[in-house]
C-alpha positions as a Markdown table, in Angstrom:
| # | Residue | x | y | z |
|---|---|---|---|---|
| 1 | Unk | -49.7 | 29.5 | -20.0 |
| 2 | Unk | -50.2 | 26.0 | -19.1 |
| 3 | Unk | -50.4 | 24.0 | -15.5 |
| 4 | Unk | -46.0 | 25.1 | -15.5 |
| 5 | Unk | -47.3 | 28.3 | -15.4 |
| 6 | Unk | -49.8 | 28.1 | -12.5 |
| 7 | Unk | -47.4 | 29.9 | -9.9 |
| 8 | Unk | -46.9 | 32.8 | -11.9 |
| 9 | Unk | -50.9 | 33.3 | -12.7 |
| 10 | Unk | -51.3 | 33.0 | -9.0 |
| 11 | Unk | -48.6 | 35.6 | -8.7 |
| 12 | Unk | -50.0 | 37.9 | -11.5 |
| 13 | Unk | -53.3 | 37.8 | -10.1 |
| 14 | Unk | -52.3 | 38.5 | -6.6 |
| 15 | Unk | -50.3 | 41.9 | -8.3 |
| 16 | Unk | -53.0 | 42.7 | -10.5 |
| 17 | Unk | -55.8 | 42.8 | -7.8 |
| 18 | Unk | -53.1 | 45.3 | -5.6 |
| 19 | Unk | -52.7 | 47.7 | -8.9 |
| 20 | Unk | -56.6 | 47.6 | -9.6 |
| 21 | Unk | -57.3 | 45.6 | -12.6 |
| 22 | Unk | -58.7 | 43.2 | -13.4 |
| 23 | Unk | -56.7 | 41.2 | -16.1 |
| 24 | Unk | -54.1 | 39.4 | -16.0 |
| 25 | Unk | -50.8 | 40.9 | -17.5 |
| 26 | Unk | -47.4 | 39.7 | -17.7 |
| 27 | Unk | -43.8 | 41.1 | -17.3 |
| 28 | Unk | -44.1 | 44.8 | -18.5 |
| 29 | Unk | -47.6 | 44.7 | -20.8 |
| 30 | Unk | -47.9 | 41.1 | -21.8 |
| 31 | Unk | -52.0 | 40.1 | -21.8 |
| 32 | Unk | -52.2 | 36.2 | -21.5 |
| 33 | Unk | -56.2 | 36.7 | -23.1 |
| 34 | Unk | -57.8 | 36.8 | -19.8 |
| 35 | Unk | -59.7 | 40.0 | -19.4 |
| 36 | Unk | -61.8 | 42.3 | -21.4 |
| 37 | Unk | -60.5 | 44.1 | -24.2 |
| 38 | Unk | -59.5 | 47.7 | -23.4 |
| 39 | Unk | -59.3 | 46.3 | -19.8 |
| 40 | Unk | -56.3 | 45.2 | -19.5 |
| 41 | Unk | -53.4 | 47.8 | -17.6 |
| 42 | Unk | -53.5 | 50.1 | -15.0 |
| 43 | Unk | -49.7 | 49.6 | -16.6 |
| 44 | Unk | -47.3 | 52.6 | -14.5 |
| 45 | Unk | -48.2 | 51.1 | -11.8 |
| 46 | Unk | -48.5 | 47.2 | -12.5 |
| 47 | Unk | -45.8 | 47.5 | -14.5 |
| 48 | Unk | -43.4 | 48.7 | -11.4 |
| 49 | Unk | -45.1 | 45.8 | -9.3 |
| 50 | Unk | -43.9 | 43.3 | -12.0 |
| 51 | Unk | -40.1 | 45.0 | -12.5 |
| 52 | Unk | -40.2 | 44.3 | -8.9 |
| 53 | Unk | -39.6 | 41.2 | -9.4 |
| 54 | Unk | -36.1 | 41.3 | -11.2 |
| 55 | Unk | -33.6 | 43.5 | -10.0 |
| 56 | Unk | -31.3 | 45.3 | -12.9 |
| 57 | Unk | -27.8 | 46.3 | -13.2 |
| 58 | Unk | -26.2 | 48.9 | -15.6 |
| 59 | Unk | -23.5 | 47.3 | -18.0 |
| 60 | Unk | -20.2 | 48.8 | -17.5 |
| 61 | Unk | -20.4 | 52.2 | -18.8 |
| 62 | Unk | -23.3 | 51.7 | -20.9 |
| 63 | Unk | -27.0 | 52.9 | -20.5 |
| 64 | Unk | -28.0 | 49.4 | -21.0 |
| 65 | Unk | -29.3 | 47.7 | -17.8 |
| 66 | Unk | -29.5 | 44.0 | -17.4 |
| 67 | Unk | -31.0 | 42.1 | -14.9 |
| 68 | Unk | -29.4 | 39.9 | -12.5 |
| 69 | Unk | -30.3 | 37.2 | -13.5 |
| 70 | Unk | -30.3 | 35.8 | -17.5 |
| 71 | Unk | -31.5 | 32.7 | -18.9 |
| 72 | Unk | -29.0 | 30.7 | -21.1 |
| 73 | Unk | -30.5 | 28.8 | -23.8 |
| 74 | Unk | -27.2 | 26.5 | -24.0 |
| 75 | Unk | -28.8 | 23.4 | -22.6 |
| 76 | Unk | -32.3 | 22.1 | -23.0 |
| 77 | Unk | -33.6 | 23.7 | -25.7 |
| 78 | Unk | -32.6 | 22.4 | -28.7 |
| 79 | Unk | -34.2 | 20.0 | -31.3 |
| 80 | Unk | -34.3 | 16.8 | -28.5 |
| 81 | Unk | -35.5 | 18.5 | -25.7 |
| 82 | Unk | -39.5 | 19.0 | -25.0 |
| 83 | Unk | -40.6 | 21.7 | -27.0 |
| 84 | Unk | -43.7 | 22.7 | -24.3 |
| 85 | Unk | -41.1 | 22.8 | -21.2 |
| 86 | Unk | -38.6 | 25.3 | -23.6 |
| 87 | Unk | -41.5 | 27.3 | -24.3 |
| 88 | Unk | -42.5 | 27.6 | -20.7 |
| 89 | Unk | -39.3 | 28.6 | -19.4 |
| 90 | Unk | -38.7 | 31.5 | -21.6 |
| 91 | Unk | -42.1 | 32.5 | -20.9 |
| 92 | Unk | -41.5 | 31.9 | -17.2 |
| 93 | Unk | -38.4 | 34.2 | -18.0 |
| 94 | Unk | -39.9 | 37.0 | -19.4 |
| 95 | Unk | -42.9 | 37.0 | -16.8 |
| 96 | Unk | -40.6 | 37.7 | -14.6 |
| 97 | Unk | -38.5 | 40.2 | -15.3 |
| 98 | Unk | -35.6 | 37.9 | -17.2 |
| 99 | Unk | -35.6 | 40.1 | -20.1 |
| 100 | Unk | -32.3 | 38.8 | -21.2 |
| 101 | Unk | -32.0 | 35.7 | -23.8 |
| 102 | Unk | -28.3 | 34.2 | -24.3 |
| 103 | Unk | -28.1 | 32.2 | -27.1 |
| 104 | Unk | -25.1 | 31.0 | -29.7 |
| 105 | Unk | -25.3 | 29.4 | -33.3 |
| 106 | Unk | -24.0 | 26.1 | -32.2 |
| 107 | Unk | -27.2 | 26.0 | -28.8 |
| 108 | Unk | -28.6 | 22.9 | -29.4 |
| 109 | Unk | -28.5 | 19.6 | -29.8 |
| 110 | Unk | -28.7 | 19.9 | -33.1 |
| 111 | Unk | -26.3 | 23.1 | -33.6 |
| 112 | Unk | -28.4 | 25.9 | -34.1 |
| 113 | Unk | -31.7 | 24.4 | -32.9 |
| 114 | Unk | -32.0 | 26.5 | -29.7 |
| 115 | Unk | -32.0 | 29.7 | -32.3 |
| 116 | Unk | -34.6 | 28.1 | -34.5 |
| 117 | Unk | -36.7 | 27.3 | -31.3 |
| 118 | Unk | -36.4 | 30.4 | -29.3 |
| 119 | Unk | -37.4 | 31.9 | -32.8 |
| 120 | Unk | -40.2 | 30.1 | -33.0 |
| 121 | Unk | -41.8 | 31.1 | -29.2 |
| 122 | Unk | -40.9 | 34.9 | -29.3 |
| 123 | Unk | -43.0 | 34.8 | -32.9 |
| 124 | Unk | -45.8 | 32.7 | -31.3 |
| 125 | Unk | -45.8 | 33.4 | -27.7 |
| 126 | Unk | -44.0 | 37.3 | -27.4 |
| 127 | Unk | -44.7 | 38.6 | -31.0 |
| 128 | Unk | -44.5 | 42.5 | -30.5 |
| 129 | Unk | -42.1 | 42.1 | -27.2 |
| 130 | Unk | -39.1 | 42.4 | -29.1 |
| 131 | Unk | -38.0 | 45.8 | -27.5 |
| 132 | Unk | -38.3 | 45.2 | -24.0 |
| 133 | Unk | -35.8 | 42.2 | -24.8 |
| 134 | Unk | -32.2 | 41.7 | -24.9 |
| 135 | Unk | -30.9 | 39.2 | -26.9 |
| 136 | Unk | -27.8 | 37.6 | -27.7 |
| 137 | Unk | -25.8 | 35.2 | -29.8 |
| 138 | Unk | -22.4 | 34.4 | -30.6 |
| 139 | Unk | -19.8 | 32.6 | -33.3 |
| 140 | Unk | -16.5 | 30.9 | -32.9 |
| 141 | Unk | -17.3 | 27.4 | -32.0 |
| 142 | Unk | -17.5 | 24.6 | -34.7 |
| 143 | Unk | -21.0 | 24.9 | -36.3 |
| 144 | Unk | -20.8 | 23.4 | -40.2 |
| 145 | Unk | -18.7 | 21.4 | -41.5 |
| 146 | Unk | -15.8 | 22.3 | -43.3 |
| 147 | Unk | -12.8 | 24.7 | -43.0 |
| 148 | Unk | -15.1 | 28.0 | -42.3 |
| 149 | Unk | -17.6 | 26.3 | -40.3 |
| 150 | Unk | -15.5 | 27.3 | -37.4 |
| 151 | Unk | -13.0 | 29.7 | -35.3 |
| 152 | Unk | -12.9 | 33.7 | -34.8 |
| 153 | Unk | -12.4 | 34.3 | -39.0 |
| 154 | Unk | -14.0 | 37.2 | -40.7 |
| 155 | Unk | -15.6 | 34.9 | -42.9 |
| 156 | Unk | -17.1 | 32.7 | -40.3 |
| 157 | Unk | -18.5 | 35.8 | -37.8 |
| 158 | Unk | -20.0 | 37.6 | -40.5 |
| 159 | Unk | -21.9 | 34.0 | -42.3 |
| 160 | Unk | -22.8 | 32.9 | -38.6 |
| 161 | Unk | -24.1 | 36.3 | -37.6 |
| 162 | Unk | -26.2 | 36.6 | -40.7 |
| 163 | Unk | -27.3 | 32.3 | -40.3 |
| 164 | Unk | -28.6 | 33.0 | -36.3 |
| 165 | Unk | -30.6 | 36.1 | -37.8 |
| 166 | Unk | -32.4 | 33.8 | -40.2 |
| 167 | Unk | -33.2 | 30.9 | -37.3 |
| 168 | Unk | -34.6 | 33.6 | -35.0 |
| 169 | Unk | -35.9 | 35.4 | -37.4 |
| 170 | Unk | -35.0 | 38.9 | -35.8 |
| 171 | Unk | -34.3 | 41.8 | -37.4 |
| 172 | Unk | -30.7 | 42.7 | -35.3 |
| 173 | Unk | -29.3 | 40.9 | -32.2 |
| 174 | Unk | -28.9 | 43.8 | -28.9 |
| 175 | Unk | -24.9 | 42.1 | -29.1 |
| 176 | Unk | -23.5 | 40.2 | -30.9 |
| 177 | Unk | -19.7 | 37.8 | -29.0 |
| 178 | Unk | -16.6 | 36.9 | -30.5 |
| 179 | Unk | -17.4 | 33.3 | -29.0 |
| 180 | Unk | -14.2 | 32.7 | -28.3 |
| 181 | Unk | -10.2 | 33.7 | -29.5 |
| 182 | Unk | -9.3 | 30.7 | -31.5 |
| 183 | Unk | -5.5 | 31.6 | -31.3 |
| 184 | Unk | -5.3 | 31.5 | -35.1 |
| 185 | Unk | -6.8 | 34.3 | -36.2 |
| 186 | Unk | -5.3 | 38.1 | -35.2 |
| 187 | Unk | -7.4 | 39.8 | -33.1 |
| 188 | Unk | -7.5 | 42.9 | -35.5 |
| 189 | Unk | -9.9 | 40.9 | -38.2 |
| 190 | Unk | -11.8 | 39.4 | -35.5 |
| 191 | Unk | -12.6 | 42.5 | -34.0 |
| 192 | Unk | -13.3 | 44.3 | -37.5 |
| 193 | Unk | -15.7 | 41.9 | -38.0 |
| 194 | Unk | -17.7 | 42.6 | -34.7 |
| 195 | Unk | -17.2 | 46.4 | -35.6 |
| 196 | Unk | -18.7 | 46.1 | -39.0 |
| 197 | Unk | -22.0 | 43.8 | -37.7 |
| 198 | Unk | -22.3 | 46.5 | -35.0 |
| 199 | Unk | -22.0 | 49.5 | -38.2 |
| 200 | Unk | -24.6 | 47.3 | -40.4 |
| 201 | Unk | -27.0 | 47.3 | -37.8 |
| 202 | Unk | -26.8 | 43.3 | -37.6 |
| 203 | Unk | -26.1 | 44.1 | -33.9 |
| 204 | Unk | -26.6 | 46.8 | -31.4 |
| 205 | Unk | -23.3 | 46.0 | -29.3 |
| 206 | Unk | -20.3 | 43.8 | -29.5 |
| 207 | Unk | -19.2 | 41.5 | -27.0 |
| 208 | Unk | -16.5 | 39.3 | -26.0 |
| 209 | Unk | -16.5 | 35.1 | -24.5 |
| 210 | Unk | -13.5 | 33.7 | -22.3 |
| 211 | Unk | -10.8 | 35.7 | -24.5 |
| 212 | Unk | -7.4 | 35.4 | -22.3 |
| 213 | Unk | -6.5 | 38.4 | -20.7 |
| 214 | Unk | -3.7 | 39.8 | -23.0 |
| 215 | Unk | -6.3 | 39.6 | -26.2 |
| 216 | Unk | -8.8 | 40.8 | -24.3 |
| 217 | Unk | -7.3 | 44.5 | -23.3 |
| 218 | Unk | -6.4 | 44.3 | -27.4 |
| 219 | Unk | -9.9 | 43.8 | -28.2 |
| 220 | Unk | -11.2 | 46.4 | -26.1 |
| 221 | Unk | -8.7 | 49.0 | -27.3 |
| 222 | Unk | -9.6 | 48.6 | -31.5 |
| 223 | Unk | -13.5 | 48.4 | -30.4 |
| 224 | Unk | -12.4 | 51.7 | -28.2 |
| 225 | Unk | -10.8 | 53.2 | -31.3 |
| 226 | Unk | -13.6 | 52.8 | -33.7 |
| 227 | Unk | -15.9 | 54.3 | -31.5 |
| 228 | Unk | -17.5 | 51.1 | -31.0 |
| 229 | Unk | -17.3 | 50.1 | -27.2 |
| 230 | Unk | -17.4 | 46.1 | -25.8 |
| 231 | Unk | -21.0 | 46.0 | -23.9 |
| 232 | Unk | -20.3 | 43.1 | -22.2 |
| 233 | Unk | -17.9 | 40.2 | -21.4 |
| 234 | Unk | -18.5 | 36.7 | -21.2 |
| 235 | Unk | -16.8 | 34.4 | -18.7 |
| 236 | Unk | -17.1 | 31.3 | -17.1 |
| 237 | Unk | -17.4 | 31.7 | -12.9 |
| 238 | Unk | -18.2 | 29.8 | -9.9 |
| 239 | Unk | -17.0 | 29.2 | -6.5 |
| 240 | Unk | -15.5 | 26.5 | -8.1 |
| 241 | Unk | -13.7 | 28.5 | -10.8 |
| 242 | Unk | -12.7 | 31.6 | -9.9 |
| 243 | Unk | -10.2 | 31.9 | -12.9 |
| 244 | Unk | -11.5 | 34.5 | -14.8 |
| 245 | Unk | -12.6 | 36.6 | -11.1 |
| 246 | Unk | -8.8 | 36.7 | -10.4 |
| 247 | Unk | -7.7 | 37.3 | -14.8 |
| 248 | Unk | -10.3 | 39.1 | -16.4 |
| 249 | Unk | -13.0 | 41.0 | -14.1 |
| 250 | Unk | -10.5 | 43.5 | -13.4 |
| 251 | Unk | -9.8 | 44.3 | -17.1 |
| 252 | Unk | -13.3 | 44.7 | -18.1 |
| 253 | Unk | -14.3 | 46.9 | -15.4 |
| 254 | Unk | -11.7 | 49.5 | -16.0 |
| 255 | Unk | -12.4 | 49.2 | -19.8 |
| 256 | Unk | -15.7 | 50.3 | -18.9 |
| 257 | Unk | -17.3 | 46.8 | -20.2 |
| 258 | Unk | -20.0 | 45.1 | -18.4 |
| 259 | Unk | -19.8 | 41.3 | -17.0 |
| 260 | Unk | -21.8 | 38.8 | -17.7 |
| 261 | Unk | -21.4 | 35.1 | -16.1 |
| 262 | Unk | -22.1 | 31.8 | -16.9 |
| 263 | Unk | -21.8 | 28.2 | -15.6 |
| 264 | Unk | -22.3 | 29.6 | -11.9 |
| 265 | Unk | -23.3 | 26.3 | -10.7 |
| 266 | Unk | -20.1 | 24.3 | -12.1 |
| 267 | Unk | -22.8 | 22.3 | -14.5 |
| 268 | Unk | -24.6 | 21.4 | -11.6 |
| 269 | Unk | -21.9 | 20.8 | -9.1 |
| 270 | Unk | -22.9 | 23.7 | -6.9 |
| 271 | Unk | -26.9 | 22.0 | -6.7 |
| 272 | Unk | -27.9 | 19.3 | -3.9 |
| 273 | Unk | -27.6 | 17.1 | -7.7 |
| 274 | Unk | -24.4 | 15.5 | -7.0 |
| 275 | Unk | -24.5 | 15.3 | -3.0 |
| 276 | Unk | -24.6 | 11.8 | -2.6 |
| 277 | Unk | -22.6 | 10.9 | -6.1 |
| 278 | Unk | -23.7 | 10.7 | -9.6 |
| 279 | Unk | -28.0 | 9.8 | -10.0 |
| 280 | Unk | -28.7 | 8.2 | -13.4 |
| 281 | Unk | -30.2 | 10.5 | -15.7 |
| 282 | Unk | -27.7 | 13.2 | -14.8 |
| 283 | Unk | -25.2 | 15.5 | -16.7 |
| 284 | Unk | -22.3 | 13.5 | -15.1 |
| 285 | Unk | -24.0 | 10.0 | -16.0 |
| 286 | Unk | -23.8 | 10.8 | -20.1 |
| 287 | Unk | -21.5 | 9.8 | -22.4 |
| 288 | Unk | -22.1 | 12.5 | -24.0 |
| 289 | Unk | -22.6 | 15.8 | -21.0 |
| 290 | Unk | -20.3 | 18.7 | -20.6 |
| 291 | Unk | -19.6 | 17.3 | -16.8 |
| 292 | Unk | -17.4 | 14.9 | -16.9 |
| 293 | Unk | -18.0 | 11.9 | -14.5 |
| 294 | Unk | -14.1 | 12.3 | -13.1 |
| 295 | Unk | -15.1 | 16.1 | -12.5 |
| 296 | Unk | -17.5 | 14.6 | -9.9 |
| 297 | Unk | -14.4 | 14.0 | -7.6 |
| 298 | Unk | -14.6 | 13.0 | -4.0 |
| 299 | Unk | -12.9 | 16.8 | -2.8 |
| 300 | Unk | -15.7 | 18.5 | -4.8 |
| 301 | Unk | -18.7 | 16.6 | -3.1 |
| 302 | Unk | -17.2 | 17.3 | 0.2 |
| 303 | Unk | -16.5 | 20.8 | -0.8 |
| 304 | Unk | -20.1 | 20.4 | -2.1 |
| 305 | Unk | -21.4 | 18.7 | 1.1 |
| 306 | Unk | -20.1 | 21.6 | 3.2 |
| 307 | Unk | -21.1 | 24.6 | 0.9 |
| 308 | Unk | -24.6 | 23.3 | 1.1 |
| 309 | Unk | -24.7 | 23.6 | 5.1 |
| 310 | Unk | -23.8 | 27.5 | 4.7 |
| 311 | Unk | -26.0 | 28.0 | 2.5 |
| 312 | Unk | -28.8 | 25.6 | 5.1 |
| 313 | Unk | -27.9 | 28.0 | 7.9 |
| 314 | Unk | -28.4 | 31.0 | 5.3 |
| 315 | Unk | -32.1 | 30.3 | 4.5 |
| 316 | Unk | -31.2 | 29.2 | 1.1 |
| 317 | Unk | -30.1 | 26.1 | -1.5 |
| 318 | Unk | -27.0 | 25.4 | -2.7 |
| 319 | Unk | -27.9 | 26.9 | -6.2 |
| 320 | Unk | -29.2 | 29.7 | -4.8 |
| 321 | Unk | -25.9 | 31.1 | -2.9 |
| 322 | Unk | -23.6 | 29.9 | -5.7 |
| 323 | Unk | -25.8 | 32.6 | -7.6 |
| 324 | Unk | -26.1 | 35.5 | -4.9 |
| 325 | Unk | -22.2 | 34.6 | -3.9 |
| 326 | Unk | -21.1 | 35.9 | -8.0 |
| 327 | Unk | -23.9 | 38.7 | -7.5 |
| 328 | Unk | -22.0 | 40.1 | -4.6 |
| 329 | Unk | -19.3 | 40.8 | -6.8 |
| 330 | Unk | -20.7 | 44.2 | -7.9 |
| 331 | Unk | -19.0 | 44.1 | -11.5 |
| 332 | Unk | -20.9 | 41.4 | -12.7 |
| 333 | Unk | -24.0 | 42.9 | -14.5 |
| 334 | Unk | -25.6 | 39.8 | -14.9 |
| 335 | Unk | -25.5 | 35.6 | -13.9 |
| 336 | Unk | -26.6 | 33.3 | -16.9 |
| 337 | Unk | -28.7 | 30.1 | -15.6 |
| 338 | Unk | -30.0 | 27.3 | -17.5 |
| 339 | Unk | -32.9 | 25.4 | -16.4 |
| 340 | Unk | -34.2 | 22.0 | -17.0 |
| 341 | Unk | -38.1 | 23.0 | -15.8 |
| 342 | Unk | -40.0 | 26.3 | -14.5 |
| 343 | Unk | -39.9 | 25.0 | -11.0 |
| 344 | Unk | -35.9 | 25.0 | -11.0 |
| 345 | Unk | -35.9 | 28.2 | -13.3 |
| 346 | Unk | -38.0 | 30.5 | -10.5 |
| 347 | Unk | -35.9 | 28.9 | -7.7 |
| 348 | Unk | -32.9 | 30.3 | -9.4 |
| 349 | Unk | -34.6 | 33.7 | -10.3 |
| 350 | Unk | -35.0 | 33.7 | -6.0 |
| 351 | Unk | -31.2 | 33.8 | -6.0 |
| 352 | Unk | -31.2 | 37.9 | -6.9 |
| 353 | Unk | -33.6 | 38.1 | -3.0 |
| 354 | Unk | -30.6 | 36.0 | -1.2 |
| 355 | Unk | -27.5 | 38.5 | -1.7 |
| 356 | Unk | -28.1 | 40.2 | 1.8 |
| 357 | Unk | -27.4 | 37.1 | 3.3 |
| 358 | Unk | -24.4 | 36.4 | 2.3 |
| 359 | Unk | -21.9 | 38.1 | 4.9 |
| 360 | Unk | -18.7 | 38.9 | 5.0 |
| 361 | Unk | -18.3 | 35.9 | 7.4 |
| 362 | Unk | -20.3 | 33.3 | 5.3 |
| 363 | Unk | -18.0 | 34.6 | 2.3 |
| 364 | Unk | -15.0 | 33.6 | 3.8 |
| 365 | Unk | -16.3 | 30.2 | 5.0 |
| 366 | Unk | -16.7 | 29.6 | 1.3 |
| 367 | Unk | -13.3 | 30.8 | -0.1 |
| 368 | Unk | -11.7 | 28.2 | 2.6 |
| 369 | Unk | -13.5 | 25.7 | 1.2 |
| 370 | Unk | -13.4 | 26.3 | -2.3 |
| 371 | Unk | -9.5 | 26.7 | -1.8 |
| 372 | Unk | -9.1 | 23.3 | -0.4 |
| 373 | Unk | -6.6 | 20.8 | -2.5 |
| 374 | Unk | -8.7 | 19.6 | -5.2 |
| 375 | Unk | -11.4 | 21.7 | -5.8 |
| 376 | Unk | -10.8 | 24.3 | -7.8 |
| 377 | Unk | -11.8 | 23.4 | -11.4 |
| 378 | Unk | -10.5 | 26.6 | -13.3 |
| 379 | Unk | -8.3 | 25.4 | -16.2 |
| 380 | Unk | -4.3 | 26.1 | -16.2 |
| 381 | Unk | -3.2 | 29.0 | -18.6 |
C-alpha cells in the first residue's frame, strides 16, 4: 500500500500473527498480495480483530449500522489534489473499518472530480468490495451551468443522480440526499424525486442535508407515507455550531432517522491549525477556502486556546475531542472527517477510543466556553 501505508501493515501483521495466519489481510477480507494463495484468512476470527478497530452504530430505526467515524470526500480529492495521497486515504479508510464513503456531485475541485476519482480507486484498489461499503452522494448544489444545473428540482435530482453513477461507475448508491432545500422548489417534488431513485433501484435509501426544521418533519412524513423511510440526516455540527444539535437532532430521532455529522472540526478551527493565527498554506489563508480569514476571530482562538487544554488534560488533541464530544451525543450514527494525509486521517479514526474520557465535567467546561460572546458560528435562521 505504499510507505503512507506502513502503520497499518505493521498493524495487520501484528493481528494476523494473533489470528494465525500468515498473510496479510485488510479490513474484512481484503489480501494486499502478500501471502500464498489459498493462505490467506483464518477470516471469523481476523475478521472480528479488524472490526475491532471501528466501532458501529445502528441508523435510526434502520438495520443499517455505520461506523463512527466516515470519511468525507468534500476536500482533497478532486482533480488538483495528489492522486496517490487520495488513494491512500480511502484505502487507509477501508483498512480500518471506515466502511462509509460521503461523496456529492459537485466534490471536487473540479465539480464532480472526487466521484470520478473515488471511482477510479474502488475499481483499481477495492474491486469486489462494493458490498461491505456504504456509499453516498447527493444533488442540490450548483454543478453545470445553466438553469437545471442546480437546486432541489425533479429534473436536476434525477440527471445528477444518474451523472454521479456514471463518474463512480457503481451500479446503485446505499442513499442517495436532497443536498439541500433550495426554498424554491415544494418539498413534495423534491421528495418524489428521492422516492422514485430509491423505487428504481438508483439508491438503496434516501437521505436529507441541512433542510430547516419545518421542511424537514414534511420531508420525513411523504418519505413515511410511501413507505420509503429517511436513512439518515445530514447536518453541519461542532462545538462551535451547535445550531442544528438545538433544531434538528431532535426531529430526526423521533422520526426514526439516523444522524450523520459533518464539519466537526469548524474547517479546522477545532485543530492545534489555527492556535497561534493563520499559517500560510492554510484553509483560512485562500482566497479561495470555505474558512473565511474573518472566521478566524480573536474569541474563537481563545475559545480554541482553552478547548485545547481540556482536551491536553484529557489524553487527547483538539481534533480528537471535537470528534468524541459530537459522539457522546448518542443520536448521531456517524461523524464525517476529511483528511489532508493518512497520518491526520488515523489520528482522527482514534477519536471513536477517546469518548470515555469525556466527562460530564469536561462537557460542561466546553459548553462555557463555546458559549462565550463571539464564538458560536451557527448561522441565524
Amino acid at each position: 500500500m505504499g510507505n503512507a501505508s506502513k502503520p497499518h501493515a505493521d498493524k495487520h501483521a501484528k493481528l494476523q500473527k494473533k489470528a494465525g495466519v500468515r498473510s496479510v489481510v485488510c479490513y474484512f477480507s481484503r489480501p494486499t498480495g502478500v501471502g500464498e494463495a489459498g493462505n490467506w484468512l483464518n477470516l471469523p476470527k481476523l475478521n472480528k480483530l479488524l472490526r475491532d478497530m471501528m466501532k458501529y452504530r445502528k441508523a435510526g430505526e434502520s438495520g443499517v449500522f455505520l461506523p463512527e467515524i466516515s470519511l468525507g470526500l468534500w476536500h482533497n480529492f478532486g482533480s488538483v489534489d495528489d492522486q496517490r495521497v487520495a488513494r491512500d486515504m480511502i484505502v487507509t479508510a477501508f483498512d480500518n473499518g471506515v466502511c462509509h464513503f460521503d461523496l456529492a456531485n459537485n466534490y471536487g475541485p473540479e465539480p464532480g472530480s472526487a466521484e470520478i476519482n473515488f471511482g477510479t480507486i474502488l475499481r483499481r484498489d477495492l474491486s469486489g468490495h462494493r458490498d461491505e461499503m456504504f456509499i453516498s452522494s447527493k444533488a442540490g448544489h450548483a454543478m453545470w451551468p445553466g438553469v437545471y444545473g442546480d437546486g432541489s428540482s425533479r429534473k436536476n435530482l434525477m440527471a445528477s443522480c444518474d451523472a454521479s453513477l456514471r463518474r463512480t461507475g457503481l451500479d446503485y448508491f446505499d442513499v442517495f440526499y436532497s443536498h439541500r432545500y433550495d426554498g424554491v422548489t415544494p418539498i413534495e417534488e423534491t421528495i418524489q424525486a428521492l422516492i422514485d431513485i430509491v423505487r428504481q433501484g438508483k439508491a438503496l435509501y434516501a437521505g436529507l442535508s441541512k433542510y430547516p426544521p419545518r421542511e424537514q418533519q414534511r420531508a420525513y412524513d411523504i418519505l413515511r407515507e410511501a413507505k420509503v423511510p429517511c436513512l439518515l440526516s445530514q447536518y453541519r455540527a461542532s462545538i462551535f455550531d451547535t445550531k442544528a444539535i438545538d433544531q434538528n437532532f431532535g426531529p430526526a430521532a423521533a422520526n426514526g432517522s439516523g444522524i450523520v455529522c459533518f464539519s466537526p472540526l469548524a474547517q479546522g478551527l477545532l485543530t492545534d491549525r489555527y492556535l497561534h493565527g493563520i499559517p500560510e498554506g492554510s484553509r483560512a489563508a485562500r482566497a479561495e477556502g470555505f474558512l473565511k480569514r474573518d472566521e478566524v476571530s480573536v474569541p474563537r482562538v481563545e475559545a480554541a486556546r482553552r478547548l485545547n487544554d481540556i482536551a491536553s488534560r484529557c489524553g487527547m488533541s483538539l481534533a480528537q475531542m471535537a470528534i468524541a464530544w459530537l459522539l457522546a451525543d448518542r443520536r448521531v450514527t456517524s461523524v464525517i472527517v476529511g483528511a489532508s494525509s493518512v497520518e491526520q486521517l488515523l489520528a482522527n479514526i482514534k477519536a471513536v477510543d477517546c469518548c470515555g474520557a469525556l466527562t460530564e465535567a469536561y462537557r460542561h467546561e466546553i459548553a462555557i466556553i463555546a458559549s462565550a460572546p463571539g464564538v458560536s458560528m451557527s448561522k441565524p435562521g
